[in-house]
C-alpha positions as CSV (number, residue, x, y, z in Angstrom):
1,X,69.9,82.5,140.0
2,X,70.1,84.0,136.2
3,X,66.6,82.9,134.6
4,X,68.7,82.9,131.4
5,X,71.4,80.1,132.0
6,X,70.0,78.5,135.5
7,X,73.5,79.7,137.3
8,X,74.0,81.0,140.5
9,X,77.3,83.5,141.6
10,X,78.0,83.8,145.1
11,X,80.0,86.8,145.6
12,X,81.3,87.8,149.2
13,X,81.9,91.4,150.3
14,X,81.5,93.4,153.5
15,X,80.7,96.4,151.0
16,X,77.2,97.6,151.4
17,X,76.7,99.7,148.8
18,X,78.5,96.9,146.2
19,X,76.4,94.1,147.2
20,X,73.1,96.3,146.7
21,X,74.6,97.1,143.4
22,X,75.2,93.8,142.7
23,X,73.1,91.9,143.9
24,X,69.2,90.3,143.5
25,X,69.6,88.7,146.9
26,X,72.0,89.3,149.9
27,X,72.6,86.7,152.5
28,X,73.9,88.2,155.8
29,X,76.3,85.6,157.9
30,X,76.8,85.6,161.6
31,X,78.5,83.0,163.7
32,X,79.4,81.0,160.7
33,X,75.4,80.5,159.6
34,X,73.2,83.1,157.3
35,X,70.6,84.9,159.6
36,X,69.2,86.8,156.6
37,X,67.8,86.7,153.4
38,X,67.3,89.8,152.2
39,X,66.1,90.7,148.2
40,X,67.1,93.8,146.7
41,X,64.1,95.5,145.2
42,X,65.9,97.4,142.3
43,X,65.7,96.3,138.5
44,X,68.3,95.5,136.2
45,X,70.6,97.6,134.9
46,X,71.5,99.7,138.1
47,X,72.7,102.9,138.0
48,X,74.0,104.8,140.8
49,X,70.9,107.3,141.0
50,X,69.3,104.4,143.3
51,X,71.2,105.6,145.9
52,X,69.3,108.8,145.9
53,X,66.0,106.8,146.9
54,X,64.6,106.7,150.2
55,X,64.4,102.7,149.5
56,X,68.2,102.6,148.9
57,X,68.9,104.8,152.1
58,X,66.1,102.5,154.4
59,X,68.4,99.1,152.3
60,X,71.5,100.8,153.2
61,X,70.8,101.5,156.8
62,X,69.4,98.1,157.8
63,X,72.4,96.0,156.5
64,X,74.6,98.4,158.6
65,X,73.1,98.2,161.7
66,X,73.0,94.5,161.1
67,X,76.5,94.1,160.8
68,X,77.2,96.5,163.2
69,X,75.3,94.5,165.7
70,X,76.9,91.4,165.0
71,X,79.8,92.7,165.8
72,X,81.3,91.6,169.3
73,X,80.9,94.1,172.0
74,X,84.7,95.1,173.1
């Protein structure tokens, strides 16, 4: 929610590194339900050196393996 005008943006993406760069919070869906609430801990404005930071990588990382595990096993 923007402290500023009290509005909320839902914006859906299977991009990782967009919705970090995006976003404050990022709500993972499985099954048709969220099963995560994650917040980003970067500052506004973003630049892209974030992705240089162990935090960013360790961010990164776990939203990947969370979508790759909700994935259905072929």
């Amino acid at each position: 929610k923007d402290k500023t005008t009290g509005k909320t943006v839902l914006f859906v993406t299977h991009n990782i590194d967009e919705a970090i760069m995006m976003s404050e919070r990022i709500l993972f869906m499985d099954g048709g339900g969220f099963t995560a609430d994650i917040e980003v801990p970067f500052p506004y404005p973003r630049s892209r050196e974030i992705v240089r930071t162990k935090e960013y990588f360790a961010l990164s990382d776990k939203l990947a393996r969370m979508f790759y595990e909700s994935r259905p096993q072929r």
